[in-house]
C-alpha positions as CSV (number, residue, x, y, z in Angstrom):
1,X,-89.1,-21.4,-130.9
2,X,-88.6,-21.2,-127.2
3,X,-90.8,-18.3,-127.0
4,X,-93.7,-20.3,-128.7
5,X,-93.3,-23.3,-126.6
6,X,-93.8,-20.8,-123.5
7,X,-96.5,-19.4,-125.2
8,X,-98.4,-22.5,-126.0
9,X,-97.6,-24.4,-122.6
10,X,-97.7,-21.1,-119.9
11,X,-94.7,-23.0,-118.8
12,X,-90.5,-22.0,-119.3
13,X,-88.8,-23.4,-122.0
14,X,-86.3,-25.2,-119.6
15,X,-88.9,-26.7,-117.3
16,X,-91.5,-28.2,-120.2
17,X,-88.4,-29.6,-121.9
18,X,-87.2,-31.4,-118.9
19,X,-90.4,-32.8,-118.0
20,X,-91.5,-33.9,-121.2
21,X,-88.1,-35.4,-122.8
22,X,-86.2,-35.9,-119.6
23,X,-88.5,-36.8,-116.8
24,X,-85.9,-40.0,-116.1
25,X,-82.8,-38.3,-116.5
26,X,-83.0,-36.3,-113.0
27,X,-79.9,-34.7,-112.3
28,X,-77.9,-36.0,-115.5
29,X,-79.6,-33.2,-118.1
30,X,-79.2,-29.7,-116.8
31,X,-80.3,-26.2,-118.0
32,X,-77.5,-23.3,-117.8
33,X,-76.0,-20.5,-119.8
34,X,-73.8,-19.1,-117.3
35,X,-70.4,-20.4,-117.8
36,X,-69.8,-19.4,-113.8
37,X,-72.0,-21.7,-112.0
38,X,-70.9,-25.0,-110.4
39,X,-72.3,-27.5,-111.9
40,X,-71.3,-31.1,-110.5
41,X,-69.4,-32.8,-113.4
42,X,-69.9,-30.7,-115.7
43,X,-67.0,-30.4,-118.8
44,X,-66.0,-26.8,-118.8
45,X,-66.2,-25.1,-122.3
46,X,-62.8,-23.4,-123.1
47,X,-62.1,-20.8,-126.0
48,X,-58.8,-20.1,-127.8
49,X,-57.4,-16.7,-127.2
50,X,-55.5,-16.3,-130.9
51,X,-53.6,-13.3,-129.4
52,X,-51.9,-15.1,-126.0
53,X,-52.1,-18.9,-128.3
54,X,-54.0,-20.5,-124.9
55,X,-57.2,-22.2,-124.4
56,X,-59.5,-19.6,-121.8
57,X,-62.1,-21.1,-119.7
58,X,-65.6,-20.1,-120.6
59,X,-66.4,-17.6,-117.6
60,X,-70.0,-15.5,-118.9
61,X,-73.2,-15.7,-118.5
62,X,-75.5,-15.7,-121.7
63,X,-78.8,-15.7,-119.5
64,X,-81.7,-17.7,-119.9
65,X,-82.8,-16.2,-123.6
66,X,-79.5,-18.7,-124.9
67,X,-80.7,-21.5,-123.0
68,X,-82.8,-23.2,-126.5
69,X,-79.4,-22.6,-128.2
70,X,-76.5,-23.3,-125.8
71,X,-77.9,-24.2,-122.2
72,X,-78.6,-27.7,-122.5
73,X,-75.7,-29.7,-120.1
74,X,-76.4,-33.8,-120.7
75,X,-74.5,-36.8,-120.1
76,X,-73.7,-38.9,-123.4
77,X,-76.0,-41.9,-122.3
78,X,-78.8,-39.9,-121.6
79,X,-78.3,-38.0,-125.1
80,X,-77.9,-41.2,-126.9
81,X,-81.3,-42.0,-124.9
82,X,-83.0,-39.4,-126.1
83,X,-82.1,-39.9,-129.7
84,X,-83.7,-43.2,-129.9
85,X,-86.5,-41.9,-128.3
86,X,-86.7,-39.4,-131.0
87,X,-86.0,-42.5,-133.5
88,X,-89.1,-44.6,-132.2
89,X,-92.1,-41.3,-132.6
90,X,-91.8,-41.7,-128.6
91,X,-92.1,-37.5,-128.8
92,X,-93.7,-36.9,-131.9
93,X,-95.6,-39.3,-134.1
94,X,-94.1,-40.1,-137.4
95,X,-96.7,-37.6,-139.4
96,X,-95.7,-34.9,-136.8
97,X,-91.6,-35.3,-137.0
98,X,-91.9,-35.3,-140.9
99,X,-93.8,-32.2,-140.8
100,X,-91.1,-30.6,-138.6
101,X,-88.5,-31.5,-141.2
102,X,-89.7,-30.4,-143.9
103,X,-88.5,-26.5,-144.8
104,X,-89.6,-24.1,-143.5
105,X,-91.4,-21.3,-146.2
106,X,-89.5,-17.7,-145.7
107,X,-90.4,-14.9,-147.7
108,X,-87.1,-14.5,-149.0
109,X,-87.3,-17.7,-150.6
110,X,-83.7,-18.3,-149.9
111,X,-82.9,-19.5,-146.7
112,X,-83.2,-23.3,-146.3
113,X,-84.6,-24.5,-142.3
114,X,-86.8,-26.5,-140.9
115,X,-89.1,-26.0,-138.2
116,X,-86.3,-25.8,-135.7
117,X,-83.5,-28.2,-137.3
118,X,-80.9,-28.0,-139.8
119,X,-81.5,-29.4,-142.9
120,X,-78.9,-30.9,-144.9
121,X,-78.2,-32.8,-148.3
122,X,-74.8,-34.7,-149.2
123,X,-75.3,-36.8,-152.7
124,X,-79.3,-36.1,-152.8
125,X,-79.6,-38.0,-149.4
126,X,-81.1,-35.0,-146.6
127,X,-79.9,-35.0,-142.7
128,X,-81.7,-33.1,-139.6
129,X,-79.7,-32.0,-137.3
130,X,-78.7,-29.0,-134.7
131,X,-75.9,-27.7,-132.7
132,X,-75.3,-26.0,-129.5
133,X,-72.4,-23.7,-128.5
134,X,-70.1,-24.8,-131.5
135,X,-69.0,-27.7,-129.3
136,X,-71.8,-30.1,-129.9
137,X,-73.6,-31.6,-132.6
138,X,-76.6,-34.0,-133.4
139,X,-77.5,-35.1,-136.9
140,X,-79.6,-38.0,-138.4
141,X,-80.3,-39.9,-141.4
142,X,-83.2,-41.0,-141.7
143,X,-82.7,-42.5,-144.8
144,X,-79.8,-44.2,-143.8
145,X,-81.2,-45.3,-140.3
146,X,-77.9,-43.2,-138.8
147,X,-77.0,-40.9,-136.4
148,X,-74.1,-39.0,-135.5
149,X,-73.5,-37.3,-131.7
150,X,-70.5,-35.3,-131.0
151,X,-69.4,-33.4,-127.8
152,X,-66.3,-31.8,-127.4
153,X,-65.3,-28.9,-125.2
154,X,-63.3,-26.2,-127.7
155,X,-61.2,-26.3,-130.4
156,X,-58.2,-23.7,-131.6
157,X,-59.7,-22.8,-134.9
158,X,-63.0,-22.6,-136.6
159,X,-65.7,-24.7,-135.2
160,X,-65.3,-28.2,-135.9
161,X,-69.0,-29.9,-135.9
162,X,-69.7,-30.0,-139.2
163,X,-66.9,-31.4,-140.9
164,X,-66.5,-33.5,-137.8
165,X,-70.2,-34.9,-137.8
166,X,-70.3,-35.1,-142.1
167,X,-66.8,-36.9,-142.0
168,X,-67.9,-39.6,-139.9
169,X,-70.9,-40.3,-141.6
170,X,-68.9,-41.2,-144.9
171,X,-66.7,-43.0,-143.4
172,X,-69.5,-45.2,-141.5
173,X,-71.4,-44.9,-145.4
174,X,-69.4,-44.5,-148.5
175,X,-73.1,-42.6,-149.7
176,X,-73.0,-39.9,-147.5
177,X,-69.3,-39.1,-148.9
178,X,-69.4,-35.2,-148.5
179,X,-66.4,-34.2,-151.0
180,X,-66.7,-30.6,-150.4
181,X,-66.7,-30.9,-147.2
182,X,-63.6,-33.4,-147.3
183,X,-61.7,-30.9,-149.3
184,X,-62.8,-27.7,-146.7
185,X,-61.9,-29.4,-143.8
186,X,-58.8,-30.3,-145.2
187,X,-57.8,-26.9,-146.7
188,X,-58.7,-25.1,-143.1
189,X,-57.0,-26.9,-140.5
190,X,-53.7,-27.3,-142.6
191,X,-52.3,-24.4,-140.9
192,X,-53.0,-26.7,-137.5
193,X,-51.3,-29.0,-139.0
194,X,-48.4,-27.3,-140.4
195,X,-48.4,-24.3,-139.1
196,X,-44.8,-22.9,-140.5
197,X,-45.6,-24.3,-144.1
198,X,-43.8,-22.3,-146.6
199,X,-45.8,-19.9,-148.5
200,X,-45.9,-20.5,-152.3
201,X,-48.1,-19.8,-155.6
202,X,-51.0,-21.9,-155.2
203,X,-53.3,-23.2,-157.9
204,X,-51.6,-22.6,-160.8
205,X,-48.3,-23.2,-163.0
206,X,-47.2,-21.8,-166.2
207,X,-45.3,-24.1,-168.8
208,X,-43.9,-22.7,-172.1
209,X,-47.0,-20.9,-173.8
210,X,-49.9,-22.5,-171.6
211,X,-51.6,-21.7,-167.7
212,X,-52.1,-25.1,-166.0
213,X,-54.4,-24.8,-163.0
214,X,-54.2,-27.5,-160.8
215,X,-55.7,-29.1,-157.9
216,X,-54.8,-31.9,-155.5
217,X,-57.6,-33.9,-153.3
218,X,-56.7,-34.8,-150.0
219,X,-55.9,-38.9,-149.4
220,X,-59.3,-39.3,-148.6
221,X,-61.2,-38.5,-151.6
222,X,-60.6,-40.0,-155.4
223,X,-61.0,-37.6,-158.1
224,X,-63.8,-40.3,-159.7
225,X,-66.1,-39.3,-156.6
226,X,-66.8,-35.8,-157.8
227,X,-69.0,-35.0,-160.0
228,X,-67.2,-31.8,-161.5
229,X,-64.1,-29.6,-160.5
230,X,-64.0,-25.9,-162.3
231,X,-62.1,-22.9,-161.7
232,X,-64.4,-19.5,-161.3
233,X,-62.7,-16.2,-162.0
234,X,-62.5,-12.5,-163.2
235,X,-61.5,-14.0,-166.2
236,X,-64.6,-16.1,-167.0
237,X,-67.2,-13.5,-164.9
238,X,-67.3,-16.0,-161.8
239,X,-68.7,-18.7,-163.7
240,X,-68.2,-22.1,-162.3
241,X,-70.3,-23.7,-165.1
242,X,-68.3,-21.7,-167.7
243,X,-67.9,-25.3,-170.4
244,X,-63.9,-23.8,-170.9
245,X,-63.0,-23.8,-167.6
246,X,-64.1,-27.4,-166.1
247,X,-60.9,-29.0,-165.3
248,X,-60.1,-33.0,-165.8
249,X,-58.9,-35.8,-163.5
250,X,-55.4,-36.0,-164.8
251,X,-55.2,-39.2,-162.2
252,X,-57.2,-40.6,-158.9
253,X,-56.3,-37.4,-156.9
254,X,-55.5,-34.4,-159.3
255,X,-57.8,-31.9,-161.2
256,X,-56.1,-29.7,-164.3
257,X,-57.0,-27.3,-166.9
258,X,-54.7,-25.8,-169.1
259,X,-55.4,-22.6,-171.1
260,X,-53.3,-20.6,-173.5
261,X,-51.6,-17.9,-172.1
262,X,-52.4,-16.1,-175.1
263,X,-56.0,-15.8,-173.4
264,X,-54.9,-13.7,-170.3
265,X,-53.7,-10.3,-170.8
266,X,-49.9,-9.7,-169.4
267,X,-49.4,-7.6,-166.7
268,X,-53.4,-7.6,-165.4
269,X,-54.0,-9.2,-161.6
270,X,-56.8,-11.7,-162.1
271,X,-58.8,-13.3,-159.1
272,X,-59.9,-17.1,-158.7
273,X,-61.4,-20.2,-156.7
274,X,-61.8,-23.5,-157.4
275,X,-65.1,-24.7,-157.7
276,X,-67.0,-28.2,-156.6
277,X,-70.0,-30.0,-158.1
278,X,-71.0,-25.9,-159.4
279,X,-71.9,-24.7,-156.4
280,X,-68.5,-25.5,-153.7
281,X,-66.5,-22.4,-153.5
282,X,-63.3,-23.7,-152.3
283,X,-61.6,-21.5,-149.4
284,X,-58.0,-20.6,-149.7
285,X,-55.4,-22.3,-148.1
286,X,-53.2,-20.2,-145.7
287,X,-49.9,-21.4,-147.4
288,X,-51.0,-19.5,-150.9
289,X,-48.5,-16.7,-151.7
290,X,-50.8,-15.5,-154.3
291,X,-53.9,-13.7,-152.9
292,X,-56.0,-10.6,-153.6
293,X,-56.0,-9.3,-150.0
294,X,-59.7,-8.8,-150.1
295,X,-62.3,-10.1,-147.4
296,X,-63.0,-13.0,-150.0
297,X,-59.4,-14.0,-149.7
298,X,-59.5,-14.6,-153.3
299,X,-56.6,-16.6,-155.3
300,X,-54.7,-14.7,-157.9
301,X,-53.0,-15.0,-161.0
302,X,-50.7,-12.7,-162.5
303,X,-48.9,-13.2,-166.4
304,X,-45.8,-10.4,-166.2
């Protein structure tokens, strides 16, 4: 994109951007890749080291090809400036922006982009965003006449801006509710949490002659918020649609399924996830016992 816009312009990147979207932000939006260089109140990115368990400073320079996707220092007034500039066609006229929105056609007919921005869908409702240096996020709803800014400088796990910006926006708008997201975010930083939780068989109990997998939302969600909860397995070919294996709200924050052990040959190792709306492979949490080893980290099952 960047390489276009100097194309098109016979300007750089950094300098046509500043001009056009910044021209009264002077020295409150800034241009750098290179963690090194002073930059007058600039927040300093830090990374965790998993190895020494500390927070590093940021000390490399990316050069100026990660400038469109990292480089962009701004103040939070003059971000939340620009946004409603953005909002108001002050950049683009409304024709233009919804053009840039919509996807993008690749030839492999898979991937789903816009002309430059994210695209997103939580409950049939579609958000445009971006991110920069997995420590900043911008996302909007147009729809829903919202918009979500976050800036943070690291974190000590996986990067946070997605479940961070798609939280908030269900709890400023019960529709935009992202229940797989919910259930991710809560599965992934438990080990933050409680990071010497015992480990134990996860997913599943047997009682007398029947398997009983089972799942447990976190306090946020209610069971009647989600449209379907399945388990996919070896056993039923990975098949989250599979009609035997869609389990039942039991109450407002458990899923179950129970299957006779008759169905499940003793002694065989079989893999499983659970399953969202058909499409939301869970992860697994890091306090399961019972896992394949593999880089899926699959859940396991085992009848002796």
């Amino acid at each position: 994109m960047a390489m276009i816009i100097e194309k098109i312009t016979g300007e750089k990147f950094e300098n046509y951007i500043l001009k056009n979207q910044f021209s009264d932000a002077q020295d409150k939006v800034v241009f750098s890749s290179n963690g090194l260089e002073n930059i007058p109140n600039r927040v300093q990115k830090y990374n965790y080291d998993d190895t020494t368990e500390k927070y590093i400073k940021f000390a490399k320079n990316e050069g100026e090809r990660s400038l469109p996707s990292n480089g962009l220092a701004i103040t939070l007034p003059d971000f939340l400036k620009w946004s409603i500039r953005l909002s108001r066609n002050d950049f683009l006229n409304k024709e233009t922006k919804s053009m840039m929105w919509k996807p993008f056609d690749y030839k492999n007919k898979s991937d789903f982009f816009g002309y430059g921005w994210e695209i997103s869908k939580v409950n049939d409702i579609y958000s445009y965003g971006f991110s920069g240096g997995n420590v900043s996020a911008f996302k909007t709803f147009p729809r829903n006449d919202l918009t979500i800014i976050l800036m943070y400088n690291g974190s000590n796990s996986f990067p946070i801006q997605y479940h961070a910006t798609n939280h908030i926006a269900g709890l400023i708008d019960k529709l935009l509710v992202d229940a797989y997201s919910l259930v991710e975010e809560s599965i992934t930083s438990e080990k933050l949490i409680n990071p010497i939780s015992k480990k134990e068989i996860y997913g599943y109990k047997i009682e007398n002659d029947k398997i009983i997998f089972s799942f447990k939302l976190p306090k946020s969600l209610k069971t009647k918020q989600i449209k379907s909860f399945s388990v996919g397995g070896s056993f039923n070919n990975w098949n989250p649609e599979n009609v035997n294996y869609q389990m039942v709200a039991i109450n407002n924050t458990t899923f179950e399924l129970a299957i006779p052990k008759s169905q499940f040959e003793k002694g065989k190792t079989y893999a499983f996830k659970f399953v969202i709306n058909k499409t939301g492979w869970l992860p697994t949490p890091s306090k399961a016992l019972n896992i394949d080893g593999t880089p899926d980290n699959n859940l396991t099952l085992r009848i002796n």
